[in-house]
C-alpha positions in Angstrom: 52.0 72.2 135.3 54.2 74.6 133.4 57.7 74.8 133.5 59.1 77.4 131.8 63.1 77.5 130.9 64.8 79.6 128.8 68.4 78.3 127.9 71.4 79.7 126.7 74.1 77.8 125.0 77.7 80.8 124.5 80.5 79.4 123.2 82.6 80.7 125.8 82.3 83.3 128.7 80.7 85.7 127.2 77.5 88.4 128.3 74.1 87.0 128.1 72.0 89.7 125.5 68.6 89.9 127.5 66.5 92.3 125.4 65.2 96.2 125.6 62.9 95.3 128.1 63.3 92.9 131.4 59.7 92.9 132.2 59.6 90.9 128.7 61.0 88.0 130.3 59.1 85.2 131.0 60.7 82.0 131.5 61.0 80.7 135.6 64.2 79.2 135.0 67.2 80.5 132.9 70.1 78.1 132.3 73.5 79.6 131.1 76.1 77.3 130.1 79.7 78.4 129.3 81.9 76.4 126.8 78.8 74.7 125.6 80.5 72.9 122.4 83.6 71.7 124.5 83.7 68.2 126.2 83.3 70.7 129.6 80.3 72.9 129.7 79.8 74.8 132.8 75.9 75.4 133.5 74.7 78.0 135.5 71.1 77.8 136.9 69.4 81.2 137.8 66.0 82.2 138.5 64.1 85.2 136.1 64.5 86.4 139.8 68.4 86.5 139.8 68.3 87.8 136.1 66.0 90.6 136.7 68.5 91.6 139.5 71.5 91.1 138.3 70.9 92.3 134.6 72.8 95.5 133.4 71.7 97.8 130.7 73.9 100.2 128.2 75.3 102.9 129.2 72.6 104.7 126.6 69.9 103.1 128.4 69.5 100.1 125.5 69.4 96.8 125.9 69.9 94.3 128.8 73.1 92.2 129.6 73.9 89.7 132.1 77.2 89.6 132.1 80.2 87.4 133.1 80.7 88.4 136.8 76.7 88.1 137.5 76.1 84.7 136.1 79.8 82.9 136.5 79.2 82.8 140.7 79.1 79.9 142.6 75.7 80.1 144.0 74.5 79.3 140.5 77.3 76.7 138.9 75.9 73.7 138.5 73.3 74.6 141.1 70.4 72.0 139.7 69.0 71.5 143.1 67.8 74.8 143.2 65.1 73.8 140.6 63.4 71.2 142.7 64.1 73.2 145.9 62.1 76.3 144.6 59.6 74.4 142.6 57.8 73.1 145.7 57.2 77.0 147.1 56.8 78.8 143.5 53.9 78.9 140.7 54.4 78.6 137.3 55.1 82.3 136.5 58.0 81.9 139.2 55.7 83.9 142.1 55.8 82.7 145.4 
């Protein structure tokens, strides 16, 4: 079984950079977590779902951001449970 997890540590609240392209993204899971070298990190657990849908591009039509207000919701802090939850209907590539 595959698990694929793409994780990203920012030192505080800050956007996520997500590339020129989102059909480049690949990993299932994506874990954002906020004040990651503090004794408080704040993890946010999405699905390439939720980043796909959520992303924002440049105003030039550049790169990809998730930013703050997407991520930092309550749905997704500290939402581990989601994980099992979804891994039981979805394949590897995320597909249900």
């Amino acid at each position: 079984m595959f698990f694929g997890v793409q994780s990203k540590a920012l030192s505080k609240r800050n956007a996520v950079p997500l590339g020129k392209s989102l059909d480049a993204l690949r990993s299932a899971w994506w874990i954002i977590t906020i004040n990651a070298h503090s004794d408080h990190p704040t993890c946010f657990v999405m699905t390439l779902q939720d980043v796909q849908r959520l992303a924002s591009q440049d105003a030039n039509g550049g790169a990809y951001w998730l930013n703050p207000p997407a991520y930092d919701r309550d749905e997704f802090r500290e939402a581990w449970g989601r994980i099992g939850t979804v891994l039981t209907t979805t394949d590897a590539s995320g597909t249900r």
